[in-house]
N, C-alpha and C positions, 0 to 999 in steps of 0.2 A: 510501657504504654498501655497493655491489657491493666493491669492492677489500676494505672490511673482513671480509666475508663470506669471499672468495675466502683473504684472510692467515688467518680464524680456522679456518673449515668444511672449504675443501676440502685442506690440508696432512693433514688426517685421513683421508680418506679409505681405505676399503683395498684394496688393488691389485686388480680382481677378477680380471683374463683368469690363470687359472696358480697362484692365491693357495694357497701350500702349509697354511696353517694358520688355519685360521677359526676366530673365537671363537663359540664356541656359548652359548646362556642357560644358568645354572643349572636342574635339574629338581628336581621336591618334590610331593607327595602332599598335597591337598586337608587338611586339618585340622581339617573341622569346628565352622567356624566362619560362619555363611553371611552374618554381617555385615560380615566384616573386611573390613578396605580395606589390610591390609599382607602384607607377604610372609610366608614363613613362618616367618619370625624374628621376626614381631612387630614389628619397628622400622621396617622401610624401606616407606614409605608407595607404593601403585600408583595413579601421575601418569595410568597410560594403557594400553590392552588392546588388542591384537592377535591376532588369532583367523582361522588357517588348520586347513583340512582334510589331516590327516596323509596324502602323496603317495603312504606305502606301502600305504595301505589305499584308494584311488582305483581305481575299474574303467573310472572312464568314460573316461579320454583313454587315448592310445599311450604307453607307457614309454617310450620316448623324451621327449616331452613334458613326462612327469609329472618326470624326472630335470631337466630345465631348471628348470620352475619349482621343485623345489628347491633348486637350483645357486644360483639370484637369490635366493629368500626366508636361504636361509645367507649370502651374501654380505650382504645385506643388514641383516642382524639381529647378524653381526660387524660391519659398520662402524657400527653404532650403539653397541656398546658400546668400540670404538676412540672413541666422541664421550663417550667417560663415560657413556653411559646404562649401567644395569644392569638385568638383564631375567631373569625366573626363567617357567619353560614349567611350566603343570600341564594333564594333560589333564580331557578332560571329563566328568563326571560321571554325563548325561544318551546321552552320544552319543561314544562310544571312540574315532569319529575325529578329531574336534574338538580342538584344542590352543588354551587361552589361554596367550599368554606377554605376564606382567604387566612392564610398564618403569619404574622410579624412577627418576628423576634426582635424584643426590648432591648436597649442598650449593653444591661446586666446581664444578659444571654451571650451575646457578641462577644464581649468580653471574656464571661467564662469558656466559651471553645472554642476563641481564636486562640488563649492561651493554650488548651490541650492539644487542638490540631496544631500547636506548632507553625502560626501564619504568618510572614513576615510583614511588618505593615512599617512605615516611614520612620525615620528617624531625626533624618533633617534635608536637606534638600543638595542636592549632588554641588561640590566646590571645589571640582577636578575640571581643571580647563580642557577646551575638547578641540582640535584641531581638524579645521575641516580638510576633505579629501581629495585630491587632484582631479578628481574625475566628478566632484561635488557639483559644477555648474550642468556636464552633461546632464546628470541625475535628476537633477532640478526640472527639467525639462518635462518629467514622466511622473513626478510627485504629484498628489494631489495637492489644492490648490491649499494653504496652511492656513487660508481667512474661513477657510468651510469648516475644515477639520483641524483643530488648533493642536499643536504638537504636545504630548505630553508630558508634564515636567517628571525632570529625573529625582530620586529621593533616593539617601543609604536607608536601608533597610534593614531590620532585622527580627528576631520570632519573639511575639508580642507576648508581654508580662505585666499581670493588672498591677503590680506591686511597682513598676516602675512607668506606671501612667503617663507619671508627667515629664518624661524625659522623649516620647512619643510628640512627633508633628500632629498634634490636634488643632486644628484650627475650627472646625464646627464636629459636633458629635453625631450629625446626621449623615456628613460626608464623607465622617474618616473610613469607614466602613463601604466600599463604593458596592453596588448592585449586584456583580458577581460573587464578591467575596459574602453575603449575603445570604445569597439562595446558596452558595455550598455550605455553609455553618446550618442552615435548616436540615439541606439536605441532609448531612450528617446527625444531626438527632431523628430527621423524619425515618432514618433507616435503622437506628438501633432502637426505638422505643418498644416495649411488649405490646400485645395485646389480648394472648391467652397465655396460659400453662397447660399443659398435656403431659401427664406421666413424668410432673417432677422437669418436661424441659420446655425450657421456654421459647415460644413462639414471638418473632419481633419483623419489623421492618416494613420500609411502606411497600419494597418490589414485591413479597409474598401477599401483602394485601391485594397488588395490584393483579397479580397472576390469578386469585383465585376470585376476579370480579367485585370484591368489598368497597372498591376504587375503580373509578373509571380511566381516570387518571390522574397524574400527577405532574406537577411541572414548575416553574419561573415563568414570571411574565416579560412579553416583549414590552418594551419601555412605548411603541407609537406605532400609529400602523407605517406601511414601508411607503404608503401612495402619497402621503403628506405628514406634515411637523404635528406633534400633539400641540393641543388648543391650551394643555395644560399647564401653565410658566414652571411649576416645579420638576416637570420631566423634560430631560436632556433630549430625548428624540433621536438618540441613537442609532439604532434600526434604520430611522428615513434616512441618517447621511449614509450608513453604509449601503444601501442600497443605489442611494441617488451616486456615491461616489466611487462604488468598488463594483458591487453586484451587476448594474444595468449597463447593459451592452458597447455602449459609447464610449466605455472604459478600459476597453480592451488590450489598450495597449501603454495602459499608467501602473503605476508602480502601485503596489497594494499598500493600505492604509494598516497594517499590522498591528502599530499600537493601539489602537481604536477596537480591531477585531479581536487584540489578547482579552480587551480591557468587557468587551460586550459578551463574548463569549469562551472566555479562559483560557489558560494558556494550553489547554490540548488540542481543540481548535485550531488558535494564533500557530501555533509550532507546525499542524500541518501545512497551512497556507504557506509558512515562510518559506517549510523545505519545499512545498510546490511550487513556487514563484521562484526559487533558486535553480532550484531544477531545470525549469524553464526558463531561466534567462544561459543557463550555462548552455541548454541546446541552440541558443545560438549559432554559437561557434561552431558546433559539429553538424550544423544544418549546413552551413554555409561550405564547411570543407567539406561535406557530404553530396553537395549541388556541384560543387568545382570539379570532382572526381568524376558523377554522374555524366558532365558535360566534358571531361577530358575525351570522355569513353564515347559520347555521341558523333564527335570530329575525327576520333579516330579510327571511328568501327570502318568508314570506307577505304581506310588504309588496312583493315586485316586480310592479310594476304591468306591466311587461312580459311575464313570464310570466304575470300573470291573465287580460293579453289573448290570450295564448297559446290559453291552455285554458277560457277563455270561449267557449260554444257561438254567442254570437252575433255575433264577432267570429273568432277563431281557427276558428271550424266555419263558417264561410262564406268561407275565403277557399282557394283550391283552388289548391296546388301542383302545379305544370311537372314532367313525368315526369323523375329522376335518369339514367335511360339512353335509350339508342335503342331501340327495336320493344318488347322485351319493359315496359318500366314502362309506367305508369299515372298518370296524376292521382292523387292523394290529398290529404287532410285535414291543413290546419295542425296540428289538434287532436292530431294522430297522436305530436308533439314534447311534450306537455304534460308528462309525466312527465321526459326529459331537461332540459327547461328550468327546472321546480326543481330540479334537480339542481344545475345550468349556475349558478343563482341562490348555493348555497352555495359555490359557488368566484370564480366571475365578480362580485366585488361591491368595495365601497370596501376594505372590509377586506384585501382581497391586496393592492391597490396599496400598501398602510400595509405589511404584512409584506413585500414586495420590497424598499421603501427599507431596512428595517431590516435584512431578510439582509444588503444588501449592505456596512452599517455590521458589521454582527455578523462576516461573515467577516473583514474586515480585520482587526478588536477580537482573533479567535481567533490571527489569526497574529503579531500585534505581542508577544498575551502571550505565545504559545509560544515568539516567540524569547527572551524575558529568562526564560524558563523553563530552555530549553535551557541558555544561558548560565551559569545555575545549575548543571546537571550537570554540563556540561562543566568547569566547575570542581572540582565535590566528587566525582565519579568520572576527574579527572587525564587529560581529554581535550584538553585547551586548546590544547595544541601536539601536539596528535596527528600529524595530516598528517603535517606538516613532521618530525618526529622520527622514527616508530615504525612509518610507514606501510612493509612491505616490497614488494620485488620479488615479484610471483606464479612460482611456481616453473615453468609453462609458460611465461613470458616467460624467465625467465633460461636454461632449455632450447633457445631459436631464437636467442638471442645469438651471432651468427656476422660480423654486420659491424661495422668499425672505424669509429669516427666521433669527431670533434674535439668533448667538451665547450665550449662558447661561455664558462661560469663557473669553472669549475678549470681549463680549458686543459691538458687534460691527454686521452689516446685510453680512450674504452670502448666497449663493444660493444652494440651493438641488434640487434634480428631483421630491418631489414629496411632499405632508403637510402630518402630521402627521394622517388625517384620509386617504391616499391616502396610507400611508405606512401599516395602520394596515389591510387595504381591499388586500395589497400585500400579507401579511402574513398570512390571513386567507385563501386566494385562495389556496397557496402553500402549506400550513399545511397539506388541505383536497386531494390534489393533491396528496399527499405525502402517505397521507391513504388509498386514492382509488387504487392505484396501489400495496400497501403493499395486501391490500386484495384479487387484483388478483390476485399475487402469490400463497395466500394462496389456493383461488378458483383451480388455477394449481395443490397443493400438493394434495388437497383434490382427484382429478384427478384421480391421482395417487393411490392414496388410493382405490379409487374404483376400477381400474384395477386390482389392488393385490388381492381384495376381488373376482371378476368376475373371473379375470384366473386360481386362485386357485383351480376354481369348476374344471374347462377344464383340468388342470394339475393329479390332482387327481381321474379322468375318464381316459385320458391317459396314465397314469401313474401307472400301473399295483402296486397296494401294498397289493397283496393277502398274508393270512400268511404262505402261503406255499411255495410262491415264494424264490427262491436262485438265483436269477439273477444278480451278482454283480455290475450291473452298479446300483441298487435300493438301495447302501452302499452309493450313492454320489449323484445321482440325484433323488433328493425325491422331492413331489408336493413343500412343503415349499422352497427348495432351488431352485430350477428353478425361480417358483413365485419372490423369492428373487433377481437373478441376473438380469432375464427381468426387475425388477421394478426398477431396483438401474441404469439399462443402460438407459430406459426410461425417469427417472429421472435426470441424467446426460446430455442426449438432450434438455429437458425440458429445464433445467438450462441453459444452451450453448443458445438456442435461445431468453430464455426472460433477460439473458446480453444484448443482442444488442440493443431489443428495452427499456429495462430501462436506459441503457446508454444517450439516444437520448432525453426521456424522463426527465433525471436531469438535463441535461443541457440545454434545453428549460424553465423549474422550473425556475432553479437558473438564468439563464439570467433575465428573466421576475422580478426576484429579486431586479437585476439590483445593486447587492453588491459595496460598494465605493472603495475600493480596492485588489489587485488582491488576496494577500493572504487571506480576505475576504470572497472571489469570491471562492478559492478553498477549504476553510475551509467548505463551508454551500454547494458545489457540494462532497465535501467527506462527511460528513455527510450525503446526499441523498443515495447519491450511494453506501455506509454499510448500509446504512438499507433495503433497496432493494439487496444488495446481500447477509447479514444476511439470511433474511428469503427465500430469492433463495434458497441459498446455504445449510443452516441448517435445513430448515425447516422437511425435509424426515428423518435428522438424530433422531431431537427431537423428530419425532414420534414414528420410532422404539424403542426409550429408554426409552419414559415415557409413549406412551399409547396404543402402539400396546400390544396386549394380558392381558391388566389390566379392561379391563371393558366387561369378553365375556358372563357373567354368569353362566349353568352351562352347561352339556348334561340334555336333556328332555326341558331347559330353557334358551337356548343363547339367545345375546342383535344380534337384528340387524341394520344394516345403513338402511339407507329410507325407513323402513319397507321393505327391498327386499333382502339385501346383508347380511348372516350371519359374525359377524366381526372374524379379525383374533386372531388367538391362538401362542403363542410361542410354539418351542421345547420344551423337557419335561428341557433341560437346561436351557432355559429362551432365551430370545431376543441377547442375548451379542453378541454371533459367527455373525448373521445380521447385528448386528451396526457394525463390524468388515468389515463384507463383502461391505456396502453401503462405509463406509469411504474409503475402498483401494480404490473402481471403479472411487468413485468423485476426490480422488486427483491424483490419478494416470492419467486420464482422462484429470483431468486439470489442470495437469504438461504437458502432451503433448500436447493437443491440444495448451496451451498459447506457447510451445517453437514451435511450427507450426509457428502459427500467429503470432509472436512478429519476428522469426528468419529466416523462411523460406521463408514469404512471401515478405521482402524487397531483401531477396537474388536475390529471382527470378526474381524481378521486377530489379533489377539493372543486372543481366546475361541479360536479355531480352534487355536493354535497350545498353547494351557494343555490344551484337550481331545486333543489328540494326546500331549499328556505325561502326560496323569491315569493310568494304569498305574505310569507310575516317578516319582508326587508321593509318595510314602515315603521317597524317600531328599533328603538334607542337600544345597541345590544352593548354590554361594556366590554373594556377590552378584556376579560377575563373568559368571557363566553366567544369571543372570536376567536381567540387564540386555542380552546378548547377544538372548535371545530378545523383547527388545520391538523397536519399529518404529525404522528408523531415520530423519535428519531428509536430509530430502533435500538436494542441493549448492547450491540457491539461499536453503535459511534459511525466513526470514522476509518474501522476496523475495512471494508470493502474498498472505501477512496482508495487509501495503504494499497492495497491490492492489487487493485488496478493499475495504481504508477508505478507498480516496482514488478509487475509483469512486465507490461511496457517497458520498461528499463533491460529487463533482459534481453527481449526482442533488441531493442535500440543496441543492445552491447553483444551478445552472444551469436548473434548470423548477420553481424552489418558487413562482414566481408561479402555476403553473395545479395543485400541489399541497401546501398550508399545514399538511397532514398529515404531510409527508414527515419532519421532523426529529423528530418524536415518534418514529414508527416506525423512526428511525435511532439514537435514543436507548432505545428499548425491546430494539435486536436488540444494539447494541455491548454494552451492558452484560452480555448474553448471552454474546457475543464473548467478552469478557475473562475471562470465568469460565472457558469452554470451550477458549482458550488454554491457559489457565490450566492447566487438566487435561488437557486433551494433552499438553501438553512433561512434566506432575510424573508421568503415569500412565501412558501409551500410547507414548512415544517417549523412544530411550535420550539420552544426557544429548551437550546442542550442546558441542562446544569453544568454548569461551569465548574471545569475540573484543573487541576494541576498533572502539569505533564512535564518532567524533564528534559526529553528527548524523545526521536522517533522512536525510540523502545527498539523491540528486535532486529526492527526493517535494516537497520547499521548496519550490523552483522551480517545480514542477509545480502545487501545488495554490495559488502565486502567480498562474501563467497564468490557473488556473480561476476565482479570484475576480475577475482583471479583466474575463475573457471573463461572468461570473455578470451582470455589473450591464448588461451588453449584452442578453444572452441574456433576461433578465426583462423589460426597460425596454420589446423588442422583440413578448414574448410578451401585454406588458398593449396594447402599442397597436396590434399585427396578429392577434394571435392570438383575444385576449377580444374582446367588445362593448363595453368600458369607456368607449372614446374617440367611437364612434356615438351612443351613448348622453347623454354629454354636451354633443355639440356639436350633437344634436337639444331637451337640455331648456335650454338655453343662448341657441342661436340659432332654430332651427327650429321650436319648439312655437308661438311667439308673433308676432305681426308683424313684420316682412311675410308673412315665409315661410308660417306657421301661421297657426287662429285661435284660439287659446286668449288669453284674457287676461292669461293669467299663467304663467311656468314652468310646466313639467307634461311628467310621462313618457306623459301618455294620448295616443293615437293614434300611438303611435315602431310598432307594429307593422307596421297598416295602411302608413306612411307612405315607411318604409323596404323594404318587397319589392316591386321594380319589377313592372312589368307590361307582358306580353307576348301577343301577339295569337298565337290557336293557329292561325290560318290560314298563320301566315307560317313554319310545320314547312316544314323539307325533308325530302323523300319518304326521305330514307337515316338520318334521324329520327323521322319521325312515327308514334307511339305508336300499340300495337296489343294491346286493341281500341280503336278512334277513340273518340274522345269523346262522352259521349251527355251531354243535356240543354239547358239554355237559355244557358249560359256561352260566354260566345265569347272569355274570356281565361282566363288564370292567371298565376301568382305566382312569379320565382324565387327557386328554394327558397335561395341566399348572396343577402345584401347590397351589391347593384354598384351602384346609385342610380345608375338609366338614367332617360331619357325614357321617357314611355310611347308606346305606339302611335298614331297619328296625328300628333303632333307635329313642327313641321317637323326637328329632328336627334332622332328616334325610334332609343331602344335606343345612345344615345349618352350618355356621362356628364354627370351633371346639375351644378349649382351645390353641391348637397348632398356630393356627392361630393370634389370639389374642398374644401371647405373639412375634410372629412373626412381627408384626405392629408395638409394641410396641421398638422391637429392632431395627428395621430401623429407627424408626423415633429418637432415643435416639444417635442411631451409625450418624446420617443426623445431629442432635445438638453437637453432643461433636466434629467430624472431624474439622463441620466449625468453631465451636467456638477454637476450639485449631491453624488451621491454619489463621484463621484470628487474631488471636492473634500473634504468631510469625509473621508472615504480620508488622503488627501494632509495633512489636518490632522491625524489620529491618525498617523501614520506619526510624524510629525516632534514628537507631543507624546511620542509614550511612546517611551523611549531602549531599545536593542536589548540595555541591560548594565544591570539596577539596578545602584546606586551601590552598596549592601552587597556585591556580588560584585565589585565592582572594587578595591573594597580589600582584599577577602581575596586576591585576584591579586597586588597591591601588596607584601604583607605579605607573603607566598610567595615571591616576586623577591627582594626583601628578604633573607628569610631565605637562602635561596638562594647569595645574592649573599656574605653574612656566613659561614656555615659550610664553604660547598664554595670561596670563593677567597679569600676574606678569610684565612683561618686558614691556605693556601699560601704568601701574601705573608706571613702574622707567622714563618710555619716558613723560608723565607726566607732573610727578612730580620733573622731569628735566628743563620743558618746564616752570612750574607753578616756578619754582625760576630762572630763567631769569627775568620773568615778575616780579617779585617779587622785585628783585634787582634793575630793572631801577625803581621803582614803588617810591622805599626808594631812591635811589639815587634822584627824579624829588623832591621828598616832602622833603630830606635834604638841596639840593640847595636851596627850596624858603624861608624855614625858617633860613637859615643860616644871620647875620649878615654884612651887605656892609665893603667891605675892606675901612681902612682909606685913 
């Protein structure tokens, strides 16, 4: 592909050191027509707009300067049209410095780089019957209506070859080429053309024009504005139906018009929305069994016989819990937990464990569909051999091509930017880069952790929990939950600020990478930037579920941090209700802050910029100048969207055991999501070049990890995190003989039975609670579940038998969950095939065609040619041997 490049692109080239005569654009005066999308002849359609600030009218750099960068922008804007573009300058209408110069590419252009790029463009028109689907009329219901937005026809396809033109669906030459496929054949010359030489290398492309100011911008036009239909009969008005039919609010809960949005804004675009709109319908299902769970656990909290022991005055009010810190706490009141412990009741119950097995069957089920989903697109938007075909060279890779190296497959010399020990010293730098910064997140969470450990003392000095006290706000605001919400909002800023600078961070990495092509390029920046926002993001969560309150030891003998910070303790419920609490703040948090910064801030930025125009909104501006003044899309795309759902997606999979809420509210914001998409790219931001995209690229893989890492993460969180597994292996084994005296199963006495007891005599003085203890009590209670001996016992404050069999059932209930759901996992995987059969023979039947038109019909031309030849061959050798007439 490099060698074909180099025979087609750069033989054009124009000389720049010296160049006596440079082609300049065509110039023309505005016409007064503010919808048109052609030149000012009417005919020659503008593929793509180019917008510098006129050099002579510049005060802010040095004339010297300002003559360079005209020197490059004319060099450069002649060797585009040395490439056949053709390009006409009109100035600005709004702003006299301002120059658009609009570029068309001629028919002969199209042609020569859809061949290179390897485009796929019709063949003949799809003649495979199509069987509609059982559930076709429900669907119908949610489609947009098909008299608005007309369905688009199917064609076999294949990568287009000027030598076999007319075996190509041409029916107009203006339309075989539709408006996306377009502006990326410019796009692809507007990024390899030269525009200087420096020491022998050549400097090219329009993004380095654009970075170093030569360019204001660069772009594709929006086909009409979104608020009404262009006035103009030969513009289709695209923009206004997606707007009117996908984008505007009303539409909230219709099915998205996909072919429409592959077709306006390419298939890397199309391909997100679909897996967003997939996504979002499959949360569905897991909203609903998420609410049924939720509401199991609402009906059945006033049947937890362990929280009534809780908040039983005669039972919960008589049993006096071990101070949480050294000097400053106090004793306090089981009772003090009553309110948490219903709470604890509607998450902590059968019901979660029922909703954990099923996420983890559910995520699988989501991603087996999506790939024969996928598979679908990539067939009917002509991705299928994408890679392999179409994918190019990034035009900073082919810029550092300086060293020689032996192809191992063509056996033949090309050039790369770097030898094989120059690559591994890349890869070693960026590995370590990639550690050191993972580390200092970590250094951040630990941060955090310390503050939780410090504030807690300050909370529990202010925080009055004498056991006398009836103060009702001490039912809600207790030291732990204070400590809890400050930590989880702390931690939510934290997060918020070290995005920005890891952002800035991967992408410096991965440049320095210097990856050879773009999907490449995005693949190994999304890779960075999950794992850096992984452990952002999760890191607080993993701590409260696996090691906050599991390593404190006991009263008279807690572990501390740096020798200085006594570590934290759970509720006498366990950690669960906090994972609860941290999860809502983070997502909720950053669902708004992202629709802040994704929606409000280009709003404002274009209000701002319409009211700095409203003096000169009387005159006629075209759409070329409108479209300039909206926002532009930044160089990673759609690279953030990606991000943001496949956080989410973790959240939604990775701790829905201790939140059964969480997919409703993931299903309540995406659908917001799409809408808001939606209107951003049609309203707010000028129009993306239209790219080709195979698939979601790494996010697969990624949120592959997530669902096997989910059935760990949950299976771990029901049998250390909740009370689930104590709770059963007390009404199991322990309520009843020997252990117990109950006669029969029973959750009664699991309170009393389970909070060891600890003799307050046996404080160390660098412990003992102040003010001392007053009354007739000579014990208390610790406030976690460690199932010690009691005091006087000969292995006092040592693990009891209760305990022991308690390990033993977590760790048994941790092997059979994963092994049962990775098992069905393992049986969906291998029942549902990655291709439905209807798409394999549309494939079939494409090759096919294919195969028949573009070489079958060579060989007939031939072997047509090869018996002419043939015929005078016998005819010349008949005649000499034939006998002279007498």
């Amino acid at each position: 592909l490099v060698l074909e490049l180099n025979q087609v692109i750069i033989p054009t080239y124009g000389t720049v050191p010296d160049q006596p005569n440079l082609h300049a654009p065509e110039w023309a005066d505005f016409d007064d027509k503010p919808d048109s999308l052609f030149f000012s002849d009417g005919q020659r359609r503008v593929d793509f707009v180019l917008v510098y600030e006129d050099e002579s009218k510049k005060m802010t750099h040095k004339r010297s300067d300002r003559r360079k960068q005209k020197r490059k922008r004319q060099v450069y804007e002649s060797n585009l049209i040395n490439n056949g573009l053709e390009l006409e300058a009109t100035r600005s209408v709004l702003d006299e410095k301002l120059v658009f110069v609009k570029v068309h590419a001629p028919w002969e252009v199209l042609c020569t780089y859809a061949e290179i790029m390897h485009i796929k463009l019709p063949l003949q028109p799809n003649d495979l019957k199509t069987r509609d689907s059982a559930f076709n009329w429900f669907s119908r219901l949610f489609r947009v209506d098909e008299n608005i937005i007309k369905p688009e026809q199917e064609f076999f396809t294949a990568p287009f070859q000027k030598e076999h033109l007319s075996n190509f669906y041409i029916q107009d030459k203006d339309t075989f080429f539709n408006p996306a496929t377009r502006s990326r054949i410019v796009h692809f010359i507007l990024s390899r053309v030269e525009y200087a030489t420096k020491n022998n290398v050549r400097k090219f492309g329009i993004n380095k024009l654009l970075d170093t100011g030569i360019y204001k911008a660069a772009f594709p036009l929006h086909d009409s504005s979104f608020r009404h239909p262009s006035t103009d009969p030969n513009c289709p008005s695209e923009r206004y139906l997606l707007y009117r039919e996908w984008a505007h609010p009303k539409n909230i809960f219709k099915l998205q018009p996909l072919d429409l949005i592959r077709k306006y804004y390419g298939e890397k675009i199309g391909i997100y929305f679909a897996w967003l709109g997939f996504y979002t319908n499959m949360l569905i299902v897991a909203a609903v069994v998420g609410v049924g769970c939720f509401l199991y656990g609402c009906l059945t909290k006033n049947s937890c016989t362990w929280s009534q022991e809780v908040c039983d005055p005669n039972i919960g009010g008589n049993i006096i819990m071990c101070p949480q810190c050294d000097k400053v706490c106090t004793y306090w009141n089981l009772t003090i937990t009553c309110e948490s412990s219903k709470k604890l009741c509607i998450f902590d119950s059968f019901g979660t464990l029922v909703f954990a097995v099923f996420m983890g069957i559910w995520v699988t089920l989501f991603l087996e569909f999506w790939k024969r989903r996928q598979a679908e697109l990539e067939y009917e938007w002509d991705t299928v051999e994408y890679l392999e075909q179409e994918e190019l060279v990034r035009p900073e890779y082919e810029a550092r091509c300086t060293h020689v190296v032996m192809n191992e497959i063509t056996q033949q010399e090309e050039y790369v930017p770097y030898t094989a020990c120059g690559k591994c010293i890349r890869i070693t730098f960026c590995t370590s880069a990639v550690f050191f910064w993972i580390l200092l997140i970590i250094a951040s969470v630990i941060g955090v952790i310390v503050y939780r450990l410090s504030v807690f003392l300050v909370f529990s000095a202010t925080l009055s929990q004498h056991i006398s006290g009836t103060e009702a706000i001490r039912k809600y605001l207790t030291p732990q939950t204070a400590t809890s919400v400050t930590a989880s909002l702390i931690s939510f800023v934290v997060i918020m600020v070290l995005n920005i600078v890891y952002e800035k961070v991967a992408i410096l990495i991965t440049d320095f990478e210097l990856p050879r092509t773009q999907t490449e390029y995005e693949n190994s920046l999304t890779t960075k930037m999950f794992l850096f926002q992984f452990v952002n993001y999760y890191s607080s969560c993993f701590y409260i579920a696996f090691f906050k309150g599991k390593f404190v030891g006991h009263p008279g003998n807690p572990v501390y941090w740096l020798g200085k910070y006594r570590n934290e303790e759970c509720d006498p419920g366990g950690c669960l209700l906090e994972l609860t609490t941290q999860l809502a703040i983070i997502v909720g948090g950053k669902a708004i802050w992202n629709n802040i910064q994704e929606v409000l801030l280009p709003w404002v930025k274009n209000l701002i910029g319409r009211y700095c125009a409203a003096a000169r909104s009387e005159k006629v501006v075209p759409r070329w100048e409108q479209d300039y003044h909206l926002q532009p899309i930044g160089k990673l795309g759609l690279f953030y969207e990606y991000l943001e759902m496949v956080i989410q997606f973790g959240f939604v999979t990775l701790f829905v055991a201790s939140f059964p809420l969480g997919p409703l509210l993931a299903l309540i914001n995406n659908m917001l999501e799409i809408r808001l998409d939606a209107w951003k790219l049609t309203t707010q931001f000028r129009r993306m070049v239209p790219q080709k995209a195979q698939d979601i690229g790494a996010w697969q893989p990624i949120m592959q990890g997530i669902a096997i890492l989910a059935v760990a993460t949950n299976a771990m969180i029901i049998a250390f995190t909740s009370d689930m597994i104590p709770r059963l292996v007390y009404y199991w084994s322990f309520s009843v003989p020997p252990y117990g005296s109950h006669s029969s199963h029973t959750m009664k006495g699991y309170i009393n039975s389970t909070l060891s007891v600890f003799n307050i005599s046996d404080f160390k003085n660098a412990s003992m609670p102040f003010p001392s203890w007053f009354g007739n009590q000579t014990t208390c209670r610790q406030v976690y579940r460690d199932f010690r001996y009691p005091p006087g016992h000969q292995h006092q404050y040592e693990h009891n038998i209760y305990y022991w069999h308690v390990i033993a059932a977590k760790l048994a209930f941790v092997i059979v969950m994963e092994h049962v759901i990775y098992f069905v996992k393992f049986i969906i995987s291998y029942v549902i095939p990655d291709v439905s059969q209807k798409t394999k023979s549309k494939v079939k039947r494409e090759k096919y065609l294919t195969q028949k038109l573009l070489h079958e019909n060579d060989l007939k031309v031939v072997k047509k040619t090869m018996g002419k030849i043939a015929d005078k061959i016998i005819k010349g050798v008949d005649s000499t041997f034939r006998p002279k007439a007498e």
